[in-house]
PDB file of N, CA, C and O in Angstrom:
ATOM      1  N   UNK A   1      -4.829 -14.706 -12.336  1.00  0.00           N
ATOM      2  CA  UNK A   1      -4.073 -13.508 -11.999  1.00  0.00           C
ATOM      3  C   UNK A   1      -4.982 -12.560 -11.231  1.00  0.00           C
ATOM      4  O   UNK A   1      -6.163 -12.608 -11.575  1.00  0.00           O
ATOM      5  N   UNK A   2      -4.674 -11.726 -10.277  1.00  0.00           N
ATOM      6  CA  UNK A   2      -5.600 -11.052  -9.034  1.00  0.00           C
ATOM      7  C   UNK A   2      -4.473  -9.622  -9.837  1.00  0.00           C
ATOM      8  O   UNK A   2      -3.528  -9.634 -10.626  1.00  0.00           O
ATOM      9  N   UNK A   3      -5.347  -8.379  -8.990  1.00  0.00           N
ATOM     10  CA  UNK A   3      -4.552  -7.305  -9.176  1.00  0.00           C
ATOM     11  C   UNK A   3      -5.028  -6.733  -7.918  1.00  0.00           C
ATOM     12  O   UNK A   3      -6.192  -6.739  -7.516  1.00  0.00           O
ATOM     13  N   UNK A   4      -3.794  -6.139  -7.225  1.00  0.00           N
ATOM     14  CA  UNK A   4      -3.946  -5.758  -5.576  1.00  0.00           C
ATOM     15  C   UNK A   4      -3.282  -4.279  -6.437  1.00  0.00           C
ATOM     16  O   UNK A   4      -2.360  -4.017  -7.209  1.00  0.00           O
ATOM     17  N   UNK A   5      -4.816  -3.310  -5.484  1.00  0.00           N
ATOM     18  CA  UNK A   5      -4.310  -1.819  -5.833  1.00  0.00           C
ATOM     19  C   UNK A   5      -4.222  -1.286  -3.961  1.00  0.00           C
ATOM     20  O   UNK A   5      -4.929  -1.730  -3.057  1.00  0.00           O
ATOM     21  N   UNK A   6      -3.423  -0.519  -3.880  1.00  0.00           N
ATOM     22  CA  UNK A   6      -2.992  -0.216  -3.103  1.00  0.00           C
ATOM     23  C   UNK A   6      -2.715   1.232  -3.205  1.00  0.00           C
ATOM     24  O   UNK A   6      -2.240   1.583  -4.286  1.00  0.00           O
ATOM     25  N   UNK A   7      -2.906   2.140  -2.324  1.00  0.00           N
ATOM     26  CA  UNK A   7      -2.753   4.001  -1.850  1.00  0.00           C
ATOM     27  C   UNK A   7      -1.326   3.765  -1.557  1.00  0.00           C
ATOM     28  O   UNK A   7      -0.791   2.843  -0.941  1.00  0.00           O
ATOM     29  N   UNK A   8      -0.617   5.252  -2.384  1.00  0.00           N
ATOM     30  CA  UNK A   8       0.780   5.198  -2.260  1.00  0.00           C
ATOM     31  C   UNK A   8       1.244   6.661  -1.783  1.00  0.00           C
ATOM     32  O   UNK A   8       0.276   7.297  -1.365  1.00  0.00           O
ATOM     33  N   UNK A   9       2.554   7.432  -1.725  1.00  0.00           N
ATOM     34  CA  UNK A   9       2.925   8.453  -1.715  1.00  0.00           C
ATOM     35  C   UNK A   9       3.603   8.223  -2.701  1.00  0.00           C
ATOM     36  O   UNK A   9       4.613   8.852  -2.385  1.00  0.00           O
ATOM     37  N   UNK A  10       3.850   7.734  -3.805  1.00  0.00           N
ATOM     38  CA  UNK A  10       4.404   8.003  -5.026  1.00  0.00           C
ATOM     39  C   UNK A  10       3.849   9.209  -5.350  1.00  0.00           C
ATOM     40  O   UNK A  10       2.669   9.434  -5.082  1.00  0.00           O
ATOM     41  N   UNK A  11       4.758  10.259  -6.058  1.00  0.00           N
ATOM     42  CA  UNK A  11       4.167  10.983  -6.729  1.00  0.00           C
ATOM     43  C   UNK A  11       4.088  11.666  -8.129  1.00  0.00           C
ATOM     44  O   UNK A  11       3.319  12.487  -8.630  1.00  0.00           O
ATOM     45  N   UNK A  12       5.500  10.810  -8.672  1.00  0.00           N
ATOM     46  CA  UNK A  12       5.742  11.952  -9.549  1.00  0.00           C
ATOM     47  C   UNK A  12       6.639  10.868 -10.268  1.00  0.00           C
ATOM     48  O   UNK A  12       7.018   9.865  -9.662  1.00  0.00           O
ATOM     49  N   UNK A  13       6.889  11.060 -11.296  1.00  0.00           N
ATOM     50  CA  UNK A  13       8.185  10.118 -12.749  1.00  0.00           C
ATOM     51  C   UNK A  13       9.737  10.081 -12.172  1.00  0.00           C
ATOM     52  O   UNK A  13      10.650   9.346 -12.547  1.00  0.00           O
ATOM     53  N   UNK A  14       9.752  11.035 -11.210  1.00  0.00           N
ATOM     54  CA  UNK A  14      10.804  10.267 -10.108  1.00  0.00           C
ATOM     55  C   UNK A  14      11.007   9.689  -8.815  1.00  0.00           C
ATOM     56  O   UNK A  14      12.053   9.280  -8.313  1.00  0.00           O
ATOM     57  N   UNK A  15       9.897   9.716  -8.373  1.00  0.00           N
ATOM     58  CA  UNK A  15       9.170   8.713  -7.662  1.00  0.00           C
ATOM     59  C   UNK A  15       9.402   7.216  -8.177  1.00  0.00           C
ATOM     60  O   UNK A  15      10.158   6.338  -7.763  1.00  0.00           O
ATOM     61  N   UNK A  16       8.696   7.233  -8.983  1.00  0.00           N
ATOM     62  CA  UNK A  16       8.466   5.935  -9.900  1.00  0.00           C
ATOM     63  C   UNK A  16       9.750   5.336 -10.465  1.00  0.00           C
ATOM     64  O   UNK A  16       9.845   4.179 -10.876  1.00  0.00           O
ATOM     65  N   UNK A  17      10.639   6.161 -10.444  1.00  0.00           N
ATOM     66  CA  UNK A  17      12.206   5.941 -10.884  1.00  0.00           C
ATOM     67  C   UNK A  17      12.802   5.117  -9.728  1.00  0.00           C
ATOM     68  O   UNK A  17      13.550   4.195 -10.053  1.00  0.00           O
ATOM     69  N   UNK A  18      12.555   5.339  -8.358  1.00  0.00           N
ATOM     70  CA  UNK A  18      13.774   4.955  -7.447  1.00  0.00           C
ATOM     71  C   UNK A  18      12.529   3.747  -7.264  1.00  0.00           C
ATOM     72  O   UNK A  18      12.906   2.672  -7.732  1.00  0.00           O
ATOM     73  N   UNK A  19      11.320   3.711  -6.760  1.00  0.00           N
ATOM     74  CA  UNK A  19      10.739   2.080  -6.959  1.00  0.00           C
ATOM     75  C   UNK A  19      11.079   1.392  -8.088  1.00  0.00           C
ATOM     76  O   UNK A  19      11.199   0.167  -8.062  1.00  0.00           O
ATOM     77  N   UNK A  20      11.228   1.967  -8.969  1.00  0.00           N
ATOM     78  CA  UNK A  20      11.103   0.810 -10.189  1.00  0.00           C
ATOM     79  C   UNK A  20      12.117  -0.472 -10.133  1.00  0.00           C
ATOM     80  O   UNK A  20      11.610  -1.516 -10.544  1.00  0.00           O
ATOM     81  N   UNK A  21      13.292  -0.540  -9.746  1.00  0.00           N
ATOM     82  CA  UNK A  21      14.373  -1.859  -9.427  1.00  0.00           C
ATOM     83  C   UNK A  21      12.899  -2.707  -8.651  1.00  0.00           C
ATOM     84  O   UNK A  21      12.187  -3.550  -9.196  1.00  0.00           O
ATOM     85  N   UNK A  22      12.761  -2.127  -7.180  1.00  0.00           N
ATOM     86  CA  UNK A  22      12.776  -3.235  -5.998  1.00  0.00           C
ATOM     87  C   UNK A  22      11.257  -3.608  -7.005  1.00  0.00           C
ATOM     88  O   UNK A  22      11.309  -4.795  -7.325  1.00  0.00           O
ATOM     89  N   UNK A  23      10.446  -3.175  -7.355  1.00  0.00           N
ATOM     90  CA  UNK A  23       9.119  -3.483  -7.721  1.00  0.00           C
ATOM     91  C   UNK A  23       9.115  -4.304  -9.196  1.00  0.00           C
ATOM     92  O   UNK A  23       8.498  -5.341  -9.442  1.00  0.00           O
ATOM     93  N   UNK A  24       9.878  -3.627  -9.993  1.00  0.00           N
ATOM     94  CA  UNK A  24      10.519  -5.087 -10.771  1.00  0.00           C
ATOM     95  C   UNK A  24      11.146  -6.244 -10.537  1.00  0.00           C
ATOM     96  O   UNK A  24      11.013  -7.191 -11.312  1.00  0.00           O
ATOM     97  N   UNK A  25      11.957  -6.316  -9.366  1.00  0.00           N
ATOM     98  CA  UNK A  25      12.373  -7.191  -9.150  1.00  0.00           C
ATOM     99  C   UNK A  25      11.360  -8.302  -8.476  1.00  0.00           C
ATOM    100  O   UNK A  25      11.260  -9.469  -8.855  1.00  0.00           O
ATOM    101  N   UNK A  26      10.552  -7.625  -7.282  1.00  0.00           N
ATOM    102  CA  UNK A  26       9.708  -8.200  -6.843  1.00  0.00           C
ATOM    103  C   UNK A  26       8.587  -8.803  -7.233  1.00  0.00           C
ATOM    104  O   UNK A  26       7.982  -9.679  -6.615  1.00  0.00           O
ATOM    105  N   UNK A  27       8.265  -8.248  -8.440  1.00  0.00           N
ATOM    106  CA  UNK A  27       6.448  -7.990  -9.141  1.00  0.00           C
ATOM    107  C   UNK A  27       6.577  -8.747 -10.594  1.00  0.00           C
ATOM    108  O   UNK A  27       5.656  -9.453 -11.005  1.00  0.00           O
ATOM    109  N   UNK A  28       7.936  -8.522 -11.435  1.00  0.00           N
ATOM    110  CA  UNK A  28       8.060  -8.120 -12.324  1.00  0.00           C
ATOM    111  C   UNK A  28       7.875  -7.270 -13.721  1.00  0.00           C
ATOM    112  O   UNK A  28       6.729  -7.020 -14.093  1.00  0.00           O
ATOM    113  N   UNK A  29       8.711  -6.941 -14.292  1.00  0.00           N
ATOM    114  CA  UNK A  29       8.517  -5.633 -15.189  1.00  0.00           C
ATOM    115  C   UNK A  29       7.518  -5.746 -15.971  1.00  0.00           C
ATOM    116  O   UNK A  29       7.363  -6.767 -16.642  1.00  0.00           O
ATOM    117  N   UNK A  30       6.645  -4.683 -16.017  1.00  0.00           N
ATOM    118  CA  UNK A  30       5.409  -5.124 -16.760  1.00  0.00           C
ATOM    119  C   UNK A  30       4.047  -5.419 -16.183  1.00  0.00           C
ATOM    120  O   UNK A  30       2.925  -5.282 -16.671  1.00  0.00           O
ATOM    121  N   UNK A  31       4.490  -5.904 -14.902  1.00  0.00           N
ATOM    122  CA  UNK A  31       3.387  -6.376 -13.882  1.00  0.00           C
ATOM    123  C   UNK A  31       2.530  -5.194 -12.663  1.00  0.00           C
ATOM    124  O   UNK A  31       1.564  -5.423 -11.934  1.00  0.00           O
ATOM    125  N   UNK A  32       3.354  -3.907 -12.834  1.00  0.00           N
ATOM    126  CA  UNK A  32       3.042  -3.012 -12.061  1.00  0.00           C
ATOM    127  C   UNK A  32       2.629  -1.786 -12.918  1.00  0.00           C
ATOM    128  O   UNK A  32       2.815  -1.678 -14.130  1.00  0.00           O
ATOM    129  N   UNK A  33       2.025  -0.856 -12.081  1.00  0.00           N
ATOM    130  CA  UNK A  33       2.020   0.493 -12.888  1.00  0.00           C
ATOM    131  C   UNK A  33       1.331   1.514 -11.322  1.00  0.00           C
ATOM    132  O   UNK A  33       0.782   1.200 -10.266  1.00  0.00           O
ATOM    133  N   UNK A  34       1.689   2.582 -11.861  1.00  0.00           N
ATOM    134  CA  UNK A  34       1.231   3.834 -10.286  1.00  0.00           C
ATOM    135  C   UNK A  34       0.291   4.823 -11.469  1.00  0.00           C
ATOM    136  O   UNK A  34       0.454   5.139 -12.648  1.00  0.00           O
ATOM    137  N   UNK A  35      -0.357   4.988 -10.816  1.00  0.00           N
ATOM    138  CA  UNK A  35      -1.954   6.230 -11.131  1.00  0.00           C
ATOM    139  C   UNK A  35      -0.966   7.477 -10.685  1.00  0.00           C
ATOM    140  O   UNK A  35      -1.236   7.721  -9.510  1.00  0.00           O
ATOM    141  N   UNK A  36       0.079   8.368 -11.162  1.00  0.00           N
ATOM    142  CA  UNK A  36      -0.086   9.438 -10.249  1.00  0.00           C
ATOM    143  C   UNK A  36      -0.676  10.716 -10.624  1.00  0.00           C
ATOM    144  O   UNK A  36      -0.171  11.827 -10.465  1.00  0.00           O
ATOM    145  N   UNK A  37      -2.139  10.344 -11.293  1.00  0.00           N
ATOM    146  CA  UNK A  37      -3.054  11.619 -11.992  1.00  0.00           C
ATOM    147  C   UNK A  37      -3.927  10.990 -10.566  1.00  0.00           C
ATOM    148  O   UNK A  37      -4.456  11.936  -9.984  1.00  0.00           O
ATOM    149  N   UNK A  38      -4.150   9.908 -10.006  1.00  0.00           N
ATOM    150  CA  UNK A  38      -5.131   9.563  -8.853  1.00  0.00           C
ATOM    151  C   UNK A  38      -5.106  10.129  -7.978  1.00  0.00           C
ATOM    152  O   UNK A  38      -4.345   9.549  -7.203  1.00  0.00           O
ATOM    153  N   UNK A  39      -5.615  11.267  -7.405  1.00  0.00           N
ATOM    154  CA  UNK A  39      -5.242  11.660  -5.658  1.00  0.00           C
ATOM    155  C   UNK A  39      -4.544  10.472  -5.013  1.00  0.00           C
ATOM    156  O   UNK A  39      -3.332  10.534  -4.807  1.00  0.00           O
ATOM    157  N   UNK A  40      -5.156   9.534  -4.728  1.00  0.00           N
ATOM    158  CA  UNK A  40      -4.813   8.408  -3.662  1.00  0.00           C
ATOM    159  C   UNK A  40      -3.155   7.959  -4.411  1.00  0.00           C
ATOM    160  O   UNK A  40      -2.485   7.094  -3.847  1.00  0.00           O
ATOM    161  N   UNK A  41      -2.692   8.564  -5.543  1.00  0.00           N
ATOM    162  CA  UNK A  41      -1.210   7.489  -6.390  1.00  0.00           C
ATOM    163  C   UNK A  41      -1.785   5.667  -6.063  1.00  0.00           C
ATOM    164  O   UNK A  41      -1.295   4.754  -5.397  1.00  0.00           O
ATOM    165  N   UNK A  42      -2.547   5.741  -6.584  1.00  0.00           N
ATOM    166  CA  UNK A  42      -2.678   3.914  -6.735  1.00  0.00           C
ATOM    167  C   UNK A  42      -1.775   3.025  -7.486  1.00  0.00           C
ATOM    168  O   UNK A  42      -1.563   3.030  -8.699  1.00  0.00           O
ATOM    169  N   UNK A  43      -1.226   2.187  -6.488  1.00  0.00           N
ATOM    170  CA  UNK A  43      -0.083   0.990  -7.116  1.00  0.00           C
ATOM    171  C   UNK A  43      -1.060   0.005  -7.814  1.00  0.00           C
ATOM    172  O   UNK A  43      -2.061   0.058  -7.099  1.00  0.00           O
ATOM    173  N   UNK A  44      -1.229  -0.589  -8.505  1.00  0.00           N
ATOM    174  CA  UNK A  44      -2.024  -1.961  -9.423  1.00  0.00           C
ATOM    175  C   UNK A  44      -0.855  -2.629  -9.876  1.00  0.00           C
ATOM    176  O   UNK A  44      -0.169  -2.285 -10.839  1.00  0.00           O
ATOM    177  N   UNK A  45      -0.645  -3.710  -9.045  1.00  0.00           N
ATOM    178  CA  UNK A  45      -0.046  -4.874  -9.251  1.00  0.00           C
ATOM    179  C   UNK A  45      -0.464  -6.015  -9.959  1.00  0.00           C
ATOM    180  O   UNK A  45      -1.687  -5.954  -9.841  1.00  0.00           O
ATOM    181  N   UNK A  46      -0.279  -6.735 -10.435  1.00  0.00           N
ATOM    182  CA  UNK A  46      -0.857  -7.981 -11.640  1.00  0.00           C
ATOM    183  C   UNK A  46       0.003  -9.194 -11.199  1.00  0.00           C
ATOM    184  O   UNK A  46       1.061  -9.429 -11.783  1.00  0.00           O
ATOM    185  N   UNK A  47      -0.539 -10.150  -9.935  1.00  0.00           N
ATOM    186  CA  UNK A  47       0.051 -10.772  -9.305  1.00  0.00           C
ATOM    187  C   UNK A  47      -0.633 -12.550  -9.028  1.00  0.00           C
ATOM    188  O   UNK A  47      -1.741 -12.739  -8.527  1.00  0.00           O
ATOM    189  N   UNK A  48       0.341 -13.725  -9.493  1.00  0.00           N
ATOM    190  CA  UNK A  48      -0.255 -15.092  -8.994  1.00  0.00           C
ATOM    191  C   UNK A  48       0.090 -15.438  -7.589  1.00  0.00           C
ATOM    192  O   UNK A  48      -0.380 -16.336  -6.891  1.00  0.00           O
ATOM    193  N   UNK A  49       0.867 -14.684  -7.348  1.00  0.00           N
ATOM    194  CA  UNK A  49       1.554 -15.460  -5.622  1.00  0.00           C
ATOM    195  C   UNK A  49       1.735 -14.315  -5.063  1.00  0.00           C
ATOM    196  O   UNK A  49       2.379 -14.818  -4.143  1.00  0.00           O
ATOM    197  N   UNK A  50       1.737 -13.269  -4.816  1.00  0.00           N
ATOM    198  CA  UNK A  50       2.354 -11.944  -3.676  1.00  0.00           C
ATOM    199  C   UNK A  50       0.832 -11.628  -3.074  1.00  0.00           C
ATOM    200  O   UNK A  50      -0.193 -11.756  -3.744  1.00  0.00           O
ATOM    201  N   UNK A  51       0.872 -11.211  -1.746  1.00  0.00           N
ATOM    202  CA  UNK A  51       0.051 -10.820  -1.611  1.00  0.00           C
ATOM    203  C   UNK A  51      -0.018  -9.107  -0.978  1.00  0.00           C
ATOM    204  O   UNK A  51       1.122  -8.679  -0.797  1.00  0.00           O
ATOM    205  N   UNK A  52      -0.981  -8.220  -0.670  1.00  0.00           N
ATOM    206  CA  UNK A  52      -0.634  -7.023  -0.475  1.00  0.00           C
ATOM    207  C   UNK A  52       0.673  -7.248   0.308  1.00  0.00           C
ATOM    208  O   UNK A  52       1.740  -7.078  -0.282  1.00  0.00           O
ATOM    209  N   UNK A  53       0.652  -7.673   1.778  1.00  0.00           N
ATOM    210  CA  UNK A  53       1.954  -7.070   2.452  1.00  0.00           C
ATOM    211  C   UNK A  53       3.204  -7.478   1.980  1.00  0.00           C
ATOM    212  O   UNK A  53       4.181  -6.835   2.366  1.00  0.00           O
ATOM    213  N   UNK A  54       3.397  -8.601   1.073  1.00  0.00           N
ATOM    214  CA  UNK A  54       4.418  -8.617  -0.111  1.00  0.00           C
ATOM    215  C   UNK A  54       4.821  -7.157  -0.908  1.00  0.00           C
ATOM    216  O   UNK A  54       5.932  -6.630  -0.982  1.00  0.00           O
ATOM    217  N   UNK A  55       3.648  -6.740  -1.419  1.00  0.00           N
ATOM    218  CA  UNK A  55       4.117  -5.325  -1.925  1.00  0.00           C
ATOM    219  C   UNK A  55       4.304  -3.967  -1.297  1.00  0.00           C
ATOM    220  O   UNK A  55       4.941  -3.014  -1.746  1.00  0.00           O
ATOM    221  N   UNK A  56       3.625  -4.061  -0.173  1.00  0.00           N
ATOM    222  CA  UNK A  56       3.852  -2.736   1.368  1.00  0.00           C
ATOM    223  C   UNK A  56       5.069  -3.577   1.435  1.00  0.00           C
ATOM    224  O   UNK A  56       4.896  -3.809   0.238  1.00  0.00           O
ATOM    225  N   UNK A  57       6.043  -4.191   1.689  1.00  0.00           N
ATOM    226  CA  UNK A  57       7.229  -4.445   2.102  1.00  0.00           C
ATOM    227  C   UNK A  57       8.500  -4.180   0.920  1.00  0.00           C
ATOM    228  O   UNK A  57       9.704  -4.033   1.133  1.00  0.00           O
ATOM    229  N   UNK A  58       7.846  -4.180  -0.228  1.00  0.00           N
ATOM    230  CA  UNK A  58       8.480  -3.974  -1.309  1.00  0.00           C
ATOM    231  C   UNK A  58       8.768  -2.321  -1.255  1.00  0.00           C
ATOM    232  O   UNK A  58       9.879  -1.830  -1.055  1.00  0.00           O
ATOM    233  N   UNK A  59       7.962  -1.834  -1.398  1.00  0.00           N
ATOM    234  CA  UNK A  59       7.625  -0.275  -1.356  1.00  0.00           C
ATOM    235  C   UNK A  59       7.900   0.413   0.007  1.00  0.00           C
ATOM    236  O   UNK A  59       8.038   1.635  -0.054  1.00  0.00           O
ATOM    237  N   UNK A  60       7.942   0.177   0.502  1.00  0.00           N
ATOM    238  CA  UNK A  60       8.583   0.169   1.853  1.00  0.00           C
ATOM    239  C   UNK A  60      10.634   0.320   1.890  1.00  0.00           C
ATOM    240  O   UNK A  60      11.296   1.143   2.523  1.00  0.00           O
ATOM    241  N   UNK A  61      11.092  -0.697   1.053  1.00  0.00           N
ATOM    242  CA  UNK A  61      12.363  -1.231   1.225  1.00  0.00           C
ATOM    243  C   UNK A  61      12.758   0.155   0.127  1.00  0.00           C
ATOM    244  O   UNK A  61      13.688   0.937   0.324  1.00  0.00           O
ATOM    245  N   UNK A  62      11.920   0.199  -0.886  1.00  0.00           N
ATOM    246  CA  UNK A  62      12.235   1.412  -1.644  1.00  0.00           C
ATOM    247  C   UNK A  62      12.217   3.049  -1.049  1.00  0.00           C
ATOM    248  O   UNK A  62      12.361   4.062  -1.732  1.00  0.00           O
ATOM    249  N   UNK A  63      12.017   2.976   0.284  1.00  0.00           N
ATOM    250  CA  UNK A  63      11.681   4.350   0.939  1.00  0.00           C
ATOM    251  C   UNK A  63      10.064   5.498   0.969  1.00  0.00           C
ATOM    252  O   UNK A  63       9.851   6.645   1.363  1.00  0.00           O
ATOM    253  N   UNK A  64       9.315   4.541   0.399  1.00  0.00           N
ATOM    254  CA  UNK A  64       8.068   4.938   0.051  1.00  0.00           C
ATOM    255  C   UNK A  64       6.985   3.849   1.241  1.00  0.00           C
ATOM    256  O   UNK A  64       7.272   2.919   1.995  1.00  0.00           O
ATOM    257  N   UNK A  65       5.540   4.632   0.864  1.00  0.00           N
ATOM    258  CA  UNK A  65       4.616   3.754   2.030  1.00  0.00           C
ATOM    259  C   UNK A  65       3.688   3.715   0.846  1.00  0.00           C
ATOM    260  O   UNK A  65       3.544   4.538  -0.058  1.00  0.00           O
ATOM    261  N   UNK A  66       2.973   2.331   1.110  1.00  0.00           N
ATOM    262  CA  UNK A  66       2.007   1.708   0.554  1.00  0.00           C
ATOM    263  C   UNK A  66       1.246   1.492   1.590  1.00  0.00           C
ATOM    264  O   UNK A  66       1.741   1.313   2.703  1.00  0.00           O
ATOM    265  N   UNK A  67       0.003   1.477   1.385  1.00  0.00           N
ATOM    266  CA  UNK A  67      -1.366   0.787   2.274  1.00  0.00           C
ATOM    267  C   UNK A  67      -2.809   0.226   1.158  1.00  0.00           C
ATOM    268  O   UNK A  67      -2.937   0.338  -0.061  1.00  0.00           O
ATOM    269  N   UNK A  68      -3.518  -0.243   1.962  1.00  0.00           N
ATOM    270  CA  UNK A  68      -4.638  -0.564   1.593  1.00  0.00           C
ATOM    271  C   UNK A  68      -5.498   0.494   1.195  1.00  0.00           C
ATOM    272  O   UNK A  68      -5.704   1.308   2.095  1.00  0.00           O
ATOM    273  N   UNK A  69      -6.155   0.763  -0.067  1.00  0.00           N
ATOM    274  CA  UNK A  69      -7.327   1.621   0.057  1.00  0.00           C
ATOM    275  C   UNK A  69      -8.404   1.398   0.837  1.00  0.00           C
ATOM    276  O   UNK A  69      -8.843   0.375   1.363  1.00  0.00           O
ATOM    277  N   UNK A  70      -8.790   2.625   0.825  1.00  0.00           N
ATOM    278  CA  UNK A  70     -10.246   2.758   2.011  1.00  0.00           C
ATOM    279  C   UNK A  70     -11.034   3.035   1.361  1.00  0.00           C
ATOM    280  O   UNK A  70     -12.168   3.215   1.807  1.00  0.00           O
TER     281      UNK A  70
END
């Protein structure tokens, strides 16, 4: 199992509300979680097969942007 963290504009417990379907569906429940005490809102995914742009496309479809940390 790999864990791809990723910089988000999530920000807030309703933020995290309107991702939560596509990122469960995609990731599954349990498999994700967002930092939003982190400046950067870091996504940490817990993943055998997706890779980042699997989850920038996920988060994306939800109306939000994901990227790579720097």
């Amino acid at each position: 199992m790999k864990t791809i963290e990723l910089k988000t504009n999530i920000m807030c417990g309703a933020c995290i509300a309107k991702v939560t379907s596509a990122l469960n569906e995609t990731v599954g429940q349990g498999n994700w979680k967002v930092d939003t005490q982190n400046p950067k809102k870091v996504l940490s995914v817990a993943t055998e097969t997706l890779n980042e742009e699997d989850v920038i496309n996920t988060v994306a479809k939800a109306g939000y942007k994901a990227e790579k940390l720097s």
